[in-house]
Backbone bond lengths (Angstrom), bond angles and torsions (degrees), N, CA, C in turn:
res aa  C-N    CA-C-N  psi(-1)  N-CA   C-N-CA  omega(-1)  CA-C   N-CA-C  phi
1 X - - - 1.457 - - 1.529 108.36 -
2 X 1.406 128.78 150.01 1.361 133.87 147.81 0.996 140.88 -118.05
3 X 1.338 96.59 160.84 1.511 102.62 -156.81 1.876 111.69 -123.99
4 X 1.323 114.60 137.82 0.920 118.80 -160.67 1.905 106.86 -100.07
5 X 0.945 122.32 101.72 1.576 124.62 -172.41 1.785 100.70 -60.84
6 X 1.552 117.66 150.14 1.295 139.36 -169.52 1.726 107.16 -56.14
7 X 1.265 93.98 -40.65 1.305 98.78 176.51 1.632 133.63 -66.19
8 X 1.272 93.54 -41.25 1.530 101.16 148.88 1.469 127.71 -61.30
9 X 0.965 99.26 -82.97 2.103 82.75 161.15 1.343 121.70 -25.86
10 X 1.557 117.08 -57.50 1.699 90.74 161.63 1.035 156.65 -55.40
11 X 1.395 99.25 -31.90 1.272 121.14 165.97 1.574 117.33 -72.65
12 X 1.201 126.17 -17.63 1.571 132.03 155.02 1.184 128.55 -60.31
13 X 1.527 113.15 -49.59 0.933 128.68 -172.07 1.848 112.22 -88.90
14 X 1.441 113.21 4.21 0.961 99.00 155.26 1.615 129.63 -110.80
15 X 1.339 100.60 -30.76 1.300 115.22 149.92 1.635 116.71 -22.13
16 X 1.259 100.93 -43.69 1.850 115.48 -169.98 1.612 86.65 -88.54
17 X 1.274 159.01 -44.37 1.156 140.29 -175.88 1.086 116.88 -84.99
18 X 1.501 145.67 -11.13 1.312 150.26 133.78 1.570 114.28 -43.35
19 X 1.188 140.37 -28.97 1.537 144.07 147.64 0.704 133.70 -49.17
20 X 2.019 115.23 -54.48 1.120 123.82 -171.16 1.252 103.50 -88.27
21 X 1.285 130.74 -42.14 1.401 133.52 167.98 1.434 105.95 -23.35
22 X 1.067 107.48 -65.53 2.127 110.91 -158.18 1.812 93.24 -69.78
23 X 1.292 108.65 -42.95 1.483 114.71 -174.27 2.080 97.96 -58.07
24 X 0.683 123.75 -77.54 1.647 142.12 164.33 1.840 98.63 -10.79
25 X 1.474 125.01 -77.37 0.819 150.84 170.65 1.336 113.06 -45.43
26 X 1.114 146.47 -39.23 1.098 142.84 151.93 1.218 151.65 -58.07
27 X 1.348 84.18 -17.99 1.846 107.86 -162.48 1.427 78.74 -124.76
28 X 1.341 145.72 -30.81 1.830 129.69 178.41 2.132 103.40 -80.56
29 X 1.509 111.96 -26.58 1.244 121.30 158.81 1.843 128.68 -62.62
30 X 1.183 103.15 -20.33 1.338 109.70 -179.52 1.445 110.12 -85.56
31 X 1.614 107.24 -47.67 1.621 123.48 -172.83 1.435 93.89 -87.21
32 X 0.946 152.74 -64.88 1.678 147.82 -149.23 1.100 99.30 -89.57
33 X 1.526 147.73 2.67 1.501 143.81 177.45 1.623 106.35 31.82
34 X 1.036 124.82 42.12 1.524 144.10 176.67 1.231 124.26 -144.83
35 X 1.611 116.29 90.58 1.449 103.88 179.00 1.539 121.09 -68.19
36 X 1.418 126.26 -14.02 1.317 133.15 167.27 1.334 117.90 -72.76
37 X 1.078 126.72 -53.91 1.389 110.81 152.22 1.745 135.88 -55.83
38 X 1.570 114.11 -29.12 1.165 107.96 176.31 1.330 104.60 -68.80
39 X 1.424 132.76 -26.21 1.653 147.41 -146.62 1.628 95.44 -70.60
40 X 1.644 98.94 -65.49 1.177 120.18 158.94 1.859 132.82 -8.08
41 X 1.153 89.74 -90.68 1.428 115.13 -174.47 1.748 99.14 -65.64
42 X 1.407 102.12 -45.52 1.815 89.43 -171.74 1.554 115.93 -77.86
43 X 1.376 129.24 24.77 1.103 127.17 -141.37 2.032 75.06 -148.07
44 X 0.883 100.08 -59.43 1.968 98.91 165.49 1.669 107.93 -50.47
45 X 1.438 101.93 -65.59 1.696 100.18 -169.43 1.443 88.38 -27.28
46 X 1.673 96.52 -96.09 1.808 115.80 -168.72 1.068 138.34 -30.87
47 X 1.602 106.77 -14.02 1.618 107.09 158.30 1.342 121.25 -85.85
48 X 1.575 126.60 -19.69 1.374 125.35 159.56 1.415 113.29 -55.76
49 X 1.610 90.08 -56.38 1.801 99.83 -170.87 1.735 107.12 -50.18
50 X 1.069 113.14 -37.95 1.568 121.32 -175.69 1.638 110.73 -65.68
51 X 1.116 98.73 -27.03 1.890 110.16 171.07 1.272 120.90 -60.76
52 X 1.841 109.81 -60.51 0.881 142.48 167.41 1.514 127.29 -59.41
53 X 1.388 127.82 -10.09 1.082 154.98 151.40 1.255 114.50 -83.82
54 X 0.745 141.39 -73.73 1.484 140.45 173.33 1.446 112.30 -29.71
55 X 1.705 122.44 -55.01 1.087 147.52 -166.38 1.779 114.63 -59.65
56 X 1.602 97.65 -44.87 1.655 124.97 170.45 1.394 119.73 -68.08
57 X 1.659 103.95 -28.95 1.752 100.73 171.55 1.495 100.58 -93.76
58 X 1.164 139.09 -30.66 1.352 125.18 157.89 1.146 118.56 -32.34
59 X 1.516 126.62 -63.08 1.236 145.46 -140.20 1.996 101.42 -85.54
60 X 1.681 109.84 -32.09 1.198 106.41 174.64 1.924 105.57 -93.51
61 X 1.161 111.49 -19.16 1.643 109.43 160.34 2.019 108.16 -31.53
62 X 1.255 71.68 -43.32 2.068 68.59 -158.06 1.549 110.35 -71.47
63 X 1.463 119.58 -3.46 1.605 116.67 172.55 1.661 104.18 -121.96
64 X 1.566 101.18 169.61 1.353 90.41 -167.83 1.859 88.25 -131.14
65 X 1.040 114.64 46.03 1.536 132.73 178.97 1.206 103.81 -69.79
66 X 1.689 133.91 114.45 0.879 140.70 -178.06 1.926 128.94 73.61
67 X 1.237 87.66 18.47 1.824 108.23 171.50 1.477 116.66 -92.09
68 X 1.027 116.10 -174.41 1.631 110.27 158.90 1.680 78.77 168.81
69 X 1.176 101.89 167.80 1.607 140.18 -179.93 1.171 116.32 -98.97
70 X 1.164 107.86 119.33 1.600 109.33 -178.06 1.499 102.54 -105.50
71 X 1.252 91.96 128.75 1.940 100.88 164.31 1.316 122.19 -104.43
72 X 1.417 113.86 133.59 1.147 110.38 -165.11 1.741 125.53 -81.13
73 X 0.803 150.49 -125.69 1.284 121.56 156.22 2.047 91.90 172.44
């Protein structure tokens, strides 16, 4: 089985809020014609989402559904 160390997940999961961030931000900048408000709000989403992400690669850490071991040969 493997196992994915914390640090990696953090490091995933921020990686993933650096994306969604600009993605978020762009698209709340287009519709709200306010980059202070889009700044705002997309910067809230993605810190939940970043919680909530983190939380989901934990949560699939603990099964090994769809893994397997490769031997090398």
């Amino acid at each position: 089985m493997f196992h994915e160390h914390h640090f990696r997940s953090v490091l995933k999961s921020f990686t993933w809020l650096v994306v969604g961030f600009s993605v978020t931000f762009t698209i709340l900048v287009l519709i709200a014609r306010d980059w202070k408000v889009a700044l705002l709000e997309a910067l809230l989403i993605q810190a939940i989402k970043f919680v909530f992400f983190y939380l989901h690669e934990r949560l699939w850490n603990r099964t090994n559904f769809g893994q397997q071991i490769k031997i090398k040969k």
